[in-house]
BADREN-800272 format. One record per residue (C-alpha): x, y, z. Coordinates in Angstrom, 2 decimals. Each point is the difference from the previous one (the first is absolute). Layout:
<nodes>
<node x="X" y="Y" z="Z"/>
...
</nodes>
This chain:
<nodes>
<node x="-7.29" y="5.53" z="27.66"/>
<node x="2.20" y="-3.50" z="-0.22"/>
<node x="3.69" y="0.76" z="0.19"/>
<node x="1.31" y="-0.83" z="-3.34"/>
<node x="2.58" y="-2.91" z="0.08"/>
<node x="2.65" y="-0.52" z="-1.70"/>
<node x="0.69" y="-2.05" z="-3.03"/>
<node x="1.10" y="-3.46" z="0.63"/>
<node x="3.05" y="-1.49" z="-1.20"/>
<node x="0.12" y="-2.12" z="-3.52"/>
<node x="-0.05" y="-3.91" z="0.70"/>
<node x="0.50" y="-1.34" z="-3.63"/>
<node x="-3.13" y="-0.91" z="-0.46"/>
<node x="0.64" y="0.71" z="-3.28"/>
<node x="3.31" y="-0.79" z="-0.77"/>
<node x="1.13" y="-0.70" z="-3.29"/>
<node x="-3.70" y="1.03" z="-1.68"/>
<node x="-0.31" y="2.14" z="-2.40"/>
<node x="-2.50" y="2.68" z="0.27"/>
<node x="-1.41" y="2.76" z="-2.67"/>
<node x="-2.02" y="3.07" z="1.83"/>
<node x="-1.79" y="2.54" z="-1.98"/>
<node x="-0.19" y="3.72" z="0.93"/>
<node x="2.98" y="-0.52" z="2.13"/>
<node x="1.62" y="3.85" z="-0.43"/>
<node x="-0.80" y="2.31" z="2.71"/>
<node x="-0.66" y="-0.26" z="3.35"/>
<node x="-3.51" y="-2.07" z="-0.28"/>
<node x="-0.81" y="-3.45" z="0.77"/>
<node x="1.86" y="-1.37" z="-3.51"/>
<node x="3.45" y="1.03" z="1.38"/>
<node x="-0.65" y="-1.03" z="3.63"/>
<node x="-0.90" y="-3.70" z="-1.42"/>
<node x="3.32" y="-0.24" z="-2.17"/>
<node x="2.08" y="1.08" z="3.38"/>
<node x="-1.71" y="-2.53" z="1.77"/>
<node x="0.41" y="-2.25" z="-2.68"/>
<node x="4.00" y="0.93" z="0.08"/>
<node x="-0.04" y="-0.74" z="3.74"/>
<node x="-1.56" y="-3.30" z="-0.36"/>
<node x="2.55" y="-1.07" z="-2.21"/>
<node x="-1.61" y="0.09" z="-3.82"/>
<node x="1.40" y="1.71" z="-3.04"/>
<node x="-2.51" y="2.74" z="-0.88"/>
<node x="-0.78" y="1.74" z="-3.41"/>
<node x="-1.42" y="3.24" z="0.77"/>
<node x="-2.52" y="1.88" z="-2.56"/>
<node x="-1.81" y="3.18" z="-0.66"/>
<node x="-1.12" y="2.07" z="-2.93"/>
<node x="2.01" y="2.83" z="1.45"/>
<node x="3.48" y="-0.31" z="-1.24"/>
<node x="1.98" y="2.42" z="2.13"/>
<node x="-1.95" y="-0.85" z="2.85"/>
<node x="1.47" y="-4.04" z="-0.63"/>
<node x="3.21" y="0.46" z="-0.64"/>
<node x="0.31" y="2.08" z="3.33"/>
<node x="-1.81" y="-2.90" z="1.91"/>
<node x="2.13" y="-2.95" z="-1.56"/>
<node x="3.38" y="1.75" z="0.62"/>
<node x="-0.93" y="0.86" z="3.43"/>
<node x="-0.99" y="-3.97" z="0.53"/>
<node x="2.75" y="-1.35" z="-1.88"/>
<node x="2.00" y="2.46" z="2.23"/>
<node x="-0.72" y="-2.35" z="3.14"/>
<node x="-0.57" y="-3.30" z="-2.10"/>
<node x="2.23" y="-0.27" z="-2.62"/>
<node x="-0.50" y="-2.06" z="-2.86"/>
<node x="-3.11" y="-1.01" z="1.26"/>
<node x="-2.75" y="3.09" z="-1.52"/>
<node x="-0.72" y="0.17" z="-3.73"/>
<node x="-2.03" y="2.75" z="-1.35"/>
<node x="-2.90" y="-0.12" z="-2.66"/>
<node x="-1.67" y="3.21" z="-1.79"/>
<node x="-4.19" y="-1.39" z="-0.05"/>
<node x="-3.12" y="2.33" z="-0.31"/>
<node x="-2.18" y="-3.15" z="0.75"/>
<node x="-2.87" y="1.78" z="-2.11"/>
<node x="2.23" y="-1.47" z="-2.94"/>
<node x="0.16" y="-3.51" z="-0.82"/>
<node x="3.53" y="-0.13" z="-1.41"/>
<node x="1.11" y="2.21" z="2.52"/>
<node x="-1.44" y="-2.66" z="2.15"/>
<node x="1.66" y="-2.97" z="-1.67"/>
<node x="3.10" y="1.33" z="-0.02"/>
<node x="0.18" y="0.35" z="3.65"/>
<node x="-0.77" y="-3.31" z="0.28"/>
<node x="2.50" y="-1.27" z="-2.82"/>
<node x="2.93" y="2.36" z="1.23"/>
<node x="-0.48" y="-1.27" z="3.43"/>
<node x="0.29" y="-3.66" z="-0.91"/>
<node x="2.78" y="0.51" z="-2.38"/>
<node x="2.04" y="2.11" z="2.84"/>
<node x="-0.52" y="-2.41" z="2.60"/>
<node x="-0.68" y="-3.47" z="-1.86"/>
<node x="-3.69" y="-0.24" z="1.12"/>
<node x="-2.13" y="1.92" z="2.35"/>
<node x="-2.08" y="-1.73" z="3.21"/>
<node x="-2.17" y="3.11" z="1.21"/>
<node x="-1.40" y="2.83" z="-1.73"/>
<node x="-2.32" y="2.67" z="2.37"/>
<node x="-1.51" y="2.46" z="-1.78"/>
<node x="-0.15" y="3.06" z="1.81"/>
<node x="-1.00" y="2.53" z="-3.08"/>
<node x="-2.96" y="1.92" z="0.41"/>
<node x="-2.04" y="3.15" z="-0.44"/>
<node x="-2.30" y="2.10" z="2.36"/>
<node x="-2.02" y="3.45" z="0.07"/>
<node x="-2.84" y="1.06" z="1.83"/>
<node x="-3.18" y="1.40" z="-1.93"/>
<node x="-3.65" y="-0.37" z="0.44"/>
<node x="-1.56" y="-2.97" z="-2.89"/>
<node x="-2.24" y="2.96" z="-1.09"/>
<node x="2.86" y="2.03" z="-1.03"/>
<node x="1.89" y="-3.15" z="-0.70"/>
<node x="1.33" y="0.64" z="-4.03"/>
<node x="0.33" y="-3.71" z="-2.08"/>
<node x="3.93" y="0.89" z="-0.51"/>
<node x="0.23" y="0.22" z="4.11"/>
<node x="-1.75" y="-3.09" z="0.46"/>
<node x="1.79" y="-1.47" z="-3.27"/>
<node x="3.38" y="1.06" z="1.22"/>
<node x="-0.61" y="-1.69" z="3.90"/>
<node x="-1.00" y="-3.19" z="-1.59"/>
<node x="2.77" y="-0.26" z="-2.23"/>
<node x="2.78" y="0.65" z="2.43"/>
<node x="-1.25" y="-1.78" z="2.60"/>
<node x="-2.04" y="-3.21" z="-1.02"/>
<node x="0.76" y="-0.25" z="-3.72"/>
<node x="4.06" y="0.38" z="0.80"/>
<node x="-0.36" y="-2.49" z="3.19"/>
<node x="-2.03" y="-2.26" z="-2.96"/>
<node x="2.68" y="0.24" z="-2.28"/>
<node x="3.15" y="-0.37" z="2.54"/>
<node x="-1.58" y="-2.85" z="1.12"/>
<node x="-0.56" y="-1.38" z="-3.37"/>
<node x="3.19" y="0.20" z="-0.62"/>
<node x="1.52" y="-1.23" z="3.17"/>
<node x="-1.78" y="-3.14" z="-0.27"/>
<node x="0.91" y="-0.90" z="-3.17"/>
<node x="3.63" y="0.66" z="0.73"/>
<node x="-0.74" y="-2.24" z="3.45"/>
<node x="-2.04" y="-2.87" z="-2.32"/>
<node x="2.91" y="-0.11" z="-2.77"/>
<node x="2.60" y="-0.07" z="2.81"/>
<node x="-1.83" y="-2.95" z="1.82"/>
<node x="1.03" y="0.81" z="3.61"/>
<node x="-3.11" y="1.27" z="1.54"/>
<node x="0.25" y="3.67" z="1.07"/>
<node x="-1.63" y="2.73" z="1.89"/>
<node x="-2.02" y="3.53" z="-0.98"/>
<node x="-1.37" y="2.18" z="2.70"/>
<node x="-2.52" y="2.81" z="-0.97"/>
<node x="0.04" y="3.40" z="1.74"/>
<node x="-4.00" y="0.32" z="0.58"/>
<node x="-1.65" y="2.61" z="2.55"/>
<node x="-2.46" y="-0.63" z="2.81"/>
<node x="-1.65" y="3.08" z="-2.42"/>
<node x="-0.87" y="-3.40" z="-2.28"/>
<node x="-2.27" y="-0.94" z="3.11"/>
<node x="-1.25" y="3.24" z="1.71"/>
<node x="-1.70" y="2.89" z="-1.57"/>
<node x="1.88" y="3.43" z="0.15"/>
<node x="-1.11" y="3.14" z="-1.62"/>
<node x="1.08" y="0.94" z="-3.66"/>
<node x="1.92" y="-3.17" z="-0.04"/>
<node x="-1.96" y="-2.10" z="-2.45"/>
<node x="2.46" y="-0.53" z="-2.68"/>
<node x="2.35" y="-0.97" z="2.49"/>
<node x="-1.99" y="-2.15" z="1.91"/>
<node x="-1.56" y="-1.67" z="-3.05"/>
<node x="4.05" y="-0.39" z="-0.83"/>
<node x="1.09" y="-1.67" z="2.73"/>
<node x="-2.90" y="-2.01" z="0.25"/>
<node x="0.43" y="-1.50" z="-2.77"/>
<node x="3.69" y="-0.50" z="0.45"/>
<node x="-1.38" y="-2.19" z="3.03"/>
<node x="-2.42" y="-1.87" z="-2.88"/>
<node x="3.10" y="-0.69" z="-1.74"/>
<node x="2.03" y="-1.41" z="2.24"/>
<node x="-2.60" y="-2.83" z="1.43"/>
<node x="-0.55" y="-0.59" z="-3.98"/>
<node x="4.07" y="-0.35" z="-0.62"/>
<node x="0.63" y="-2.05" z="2.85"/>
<node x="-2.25" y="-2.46" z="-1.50"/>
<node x="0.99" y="0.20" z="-3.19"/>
<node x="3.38" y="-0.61" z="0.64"/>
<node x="-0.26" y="-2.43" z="3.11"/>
<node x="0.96" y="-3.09" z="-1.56"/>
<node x="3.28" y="1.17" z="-1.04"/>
<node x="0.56" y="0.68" z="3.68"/>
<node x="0.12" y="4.03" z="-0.54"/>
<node x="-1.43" y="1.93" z="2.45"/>
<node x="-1.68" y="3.56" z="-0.14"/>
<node x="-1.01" y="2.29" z="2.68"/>
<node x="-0.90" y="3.30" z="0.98"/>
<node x="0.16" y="2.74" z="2.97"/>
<node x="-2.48" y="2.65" z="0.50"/>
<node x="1.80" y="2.93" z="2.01"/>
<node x="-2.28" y="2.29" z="1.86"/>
<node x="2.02" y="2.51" z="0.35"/>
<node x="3.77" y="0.67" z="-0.58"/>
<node x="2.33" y="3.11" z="0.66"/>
<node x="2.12" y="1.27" z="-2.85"/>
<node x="0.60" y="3.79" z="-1.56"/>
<node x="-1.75" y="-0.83" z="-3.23"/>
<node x="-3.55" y="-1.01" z="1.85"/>
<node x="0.84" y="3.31" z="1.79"/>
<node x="0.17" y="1.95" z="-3.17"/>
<node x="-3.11" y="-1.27" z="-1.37"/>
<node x="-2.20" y="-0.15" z="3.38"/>
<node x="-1.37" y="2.95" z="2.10"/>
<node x="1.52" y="0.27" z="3.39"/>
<node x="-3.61" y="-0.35" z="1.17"/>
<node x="-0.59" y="-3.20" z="-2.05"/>
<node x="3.63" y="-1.57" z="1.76"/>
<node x="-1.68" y="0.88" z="3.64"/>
<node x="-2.84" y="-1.39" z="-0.62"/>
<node x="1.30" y="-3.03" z="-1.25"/>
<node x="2.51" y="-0.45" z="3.00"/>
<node x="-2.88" y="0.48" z="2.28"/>
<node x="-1.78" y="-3.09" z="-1.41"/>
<node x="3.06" y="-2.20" z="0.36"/>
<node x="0.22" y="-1.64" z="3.57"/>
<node x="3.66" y="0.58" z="0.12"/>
<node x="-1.33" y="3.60" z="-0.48"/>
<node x="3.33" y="0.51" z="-2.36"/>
<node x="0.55" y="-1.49" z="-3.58"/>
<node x="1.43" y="-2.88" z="-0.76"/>
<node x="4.05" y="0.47" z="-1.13"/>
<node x="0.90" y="-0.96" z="-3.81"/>
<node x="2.20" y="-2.70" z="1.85"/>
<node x="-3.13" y="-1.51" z="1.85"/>
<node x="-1.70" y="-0.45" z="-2.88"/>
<node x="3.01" y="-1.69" z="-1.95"/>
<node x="0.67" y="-2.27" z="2.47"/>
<node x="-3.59" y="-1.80" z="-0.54"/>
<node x="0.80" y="-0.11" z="-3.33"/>
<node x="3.97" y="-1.48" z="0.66"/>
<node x="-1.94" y="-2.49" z="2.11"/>
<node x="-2.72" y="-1.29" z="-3.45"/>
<node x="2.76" y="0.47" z="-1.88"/>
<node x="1.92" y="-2.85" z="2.47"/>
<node x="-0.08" y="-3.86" z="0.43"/>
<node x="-1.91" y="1.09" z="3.55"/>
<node x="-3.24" y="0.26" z="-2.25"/>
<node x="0.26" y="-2.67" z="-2.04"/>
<node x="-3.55" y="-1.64" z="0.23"/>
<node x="-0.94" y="4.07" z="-0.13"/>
<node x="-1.74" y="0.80" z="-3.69"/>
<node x="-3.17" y="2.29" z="-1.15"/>
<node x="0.69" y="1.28" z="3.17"/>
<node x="-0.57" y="3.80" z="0.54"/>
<node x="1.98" y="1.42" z="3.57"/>
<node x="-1.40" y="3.21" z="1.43"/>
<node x="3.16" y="1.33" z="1.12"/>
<node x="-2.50" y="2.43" z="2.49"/>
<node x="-0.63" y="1.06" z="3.77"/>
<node x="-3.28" y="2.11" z="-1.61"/>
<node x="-3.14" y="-0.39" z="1.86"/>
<node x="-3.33" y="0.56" z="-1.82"/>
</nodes>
């Protein structure tokens, strides 16, 4: 196994930005991207459906950054929820620059046992809320008129078949569809919107909801022959969400050492 390194020190590269994560409680990806973020210099709004959960995770950041973390209640299956994120982030900080949304929604069954409400449910969280984040970001970008920057949290799973996966996959895969189509969309207004696609990342909550056999396996196809740290996967994202990738849009990252 590859020793794992250590995380590297913030350089600014986003000083003075303001970013908005989604599903940023807990100990996942969402709240390693808005301590990156922190690090690199931005103001971050942090948000997640789970109340308790977000008020823990902005105190604890504003703890070591004050005056620099705001926190926003969203369940990005709701619309206003969703617009209000977006509308209490700009009216906290004057504008927003980024917005990475993070939220989504997993589970492992077999498409013959697959119910429509599973498959409904997946879809919802995690295409139809990146749709309507998105949505709303760029309209907030386009009224604004200074450009901007959305990066998607996709999956390699949006590439590569896995068993009883296909409501995730067919998720994420289409979060990948909608991030070539928004870049476009939104090009000439110099916005740009990309996406990651994790293979795998290390966090209690995937632990809670994957078999200790599943996790093994998985490791075993990586390269690195460990997962991939919440930290390594939000500093790909620090870096779209940067001036280093400006001519980067409709881009999707695979933020992977997995072999086939």
């Amino acid at each position: 196994m590859i020793p794992l390194p250590s995380p590297p020190s913030g350089r600014d590269l986003l000083a003075g930005k303001v970013v908005v994560v989604t599903a940023a409680a807990g100990t996942g990806i969402g709240s390693a991207v808005a301590l990156r973020c922190l690090e690199e210099g931005a103001n971050v709004v942090v948000s997640d459906w789970h109340e308790r959960r977000l008020k823990e995770k902005a105190a604890e950041l504003d703890a070591a950054y004050p005056g620099r973390v705001h926190a926003e209640i969203c369940d990005v299956t709701s619309e206003s929820d969703v617009q209000g994120l977006i509308d209490g982030a700009a009216s906290h900080f004057g504008r927003i620059d980024v917005v990475v949304n993070n939220a989504g929604l997993g589970g492992s069954k077999s498409i013959v046992d697959m119910t429509d409400d599973e498959w409904s449910r997946v879809i919802d969280v995690s295409l139809t809320g990146t749709f309507r984040a998105t949505r709303a970001a760029l309209r907030q970008f386009i009224a604004q008129g200074n450009g901007g920057v959305v990066v998607n949290n996709a999956s390699v799973i949006g590439w590569r078949a896995q068993a009883d996966q296909a409501h995730y996959a067919a998720s994420k895969a289409g979060v990948m569809a909608l991030t070539r189509c928004a870049a476009v969309d939104v090009a000439e207004h110099g916005i740009r919107v990309n996406a990651v696609a994790p293979s795998l990342a290390a966090h209690p909550f995937l632990a809670k909801v994957t078999s200790e056999e599943l996790l093994r396996d998985l490791e075993k196809r990586e390269v690195s022959g460990r997962a991939a740290e919440p930290w390594e996967v939000a500093n790909v994202i620090v870096f779209l969400a940067s001036d280093y990738s400006s001519y980067l849009t409709g881009e999707v990252i695979s933020v992977s050492s997995q072999h086939p």
